[in-house]
C-alpha positions, 0 to 999 in steps of 0.5 A: 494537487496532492497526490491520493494515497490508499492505506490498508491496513487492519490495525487501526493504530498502525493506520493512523500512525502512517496517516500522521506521517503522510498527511500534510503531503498526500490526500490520504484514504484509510481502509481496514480489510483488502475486501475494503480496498478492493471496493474503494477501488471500484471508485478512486483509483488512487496514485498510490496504495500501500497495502499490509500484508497480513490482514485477516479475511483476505491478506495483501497478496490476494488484495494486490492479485486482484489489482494486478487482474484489473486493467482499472487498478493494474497500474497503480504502484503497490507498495507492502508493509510487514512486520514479517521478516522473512525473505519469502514475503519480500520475492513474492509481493515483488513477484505479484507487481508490488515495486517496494517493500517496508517492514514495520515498525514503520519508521517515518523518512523512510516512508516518506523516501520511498514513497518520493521515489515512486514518482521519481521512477514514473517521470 
């Protein structure tokens, strides 16, 4: 059975570039706010999120937060994508319970590896 991974991210394309890269591995959903993710979460609990941080309405901190305060979701492995580059944004995604951090473009071995070593950590 393949693992489940939630993409949430606001920019379509970047959406359907990273589940181009991850679906021939991973059952992937797709959602397009943090209001959205925090609602399909209610539901699935996937084995894995990766969450962009800058998203209008509610931006990946606050999604992830919420996360971290539901013992339903506070286990599954949170890992960001930015574009920011700043060191600022790496320490407090860590802070809040994110175990890795990506910045884009995302390039796809990358993801792929990163995503592997999540699991690798869980076994």
């Amino acid at each position: 059975m393949k693992k489940h991974i939630l993409l949430v991210d606001d920019v379509a394309t970047n959406l359907k570039c990273e589940e181009l890269i991850l679906r021939n591995q991973y059952q992937v959903t797709m959602v397009k706010s943090g209001r959205e993710a925090l609602e399909c979460l209610q539901t699935v609990i996937p084995d894995l999120v990766l969450l962009d941080i800058r998203m209008h309405e509610m931006d990946g901190y606050e999604v992830l937060k919420h996360m971290k305060e539901d013992p339903k979701t506070a286990a599954v492995p949170v890992i960001l994508l930015t574009a920011d580059t700043e060191q600022e944004s790496e320490e407090r995604g860590i802070a809040l319970g994110a175990i890795d951090f990506i910045r884009k473009p995302i390039e796809p071995q990358l993801l792929l590896e990163r995503i592997e070593a999540v699991w690798e950590t869980e076994e």
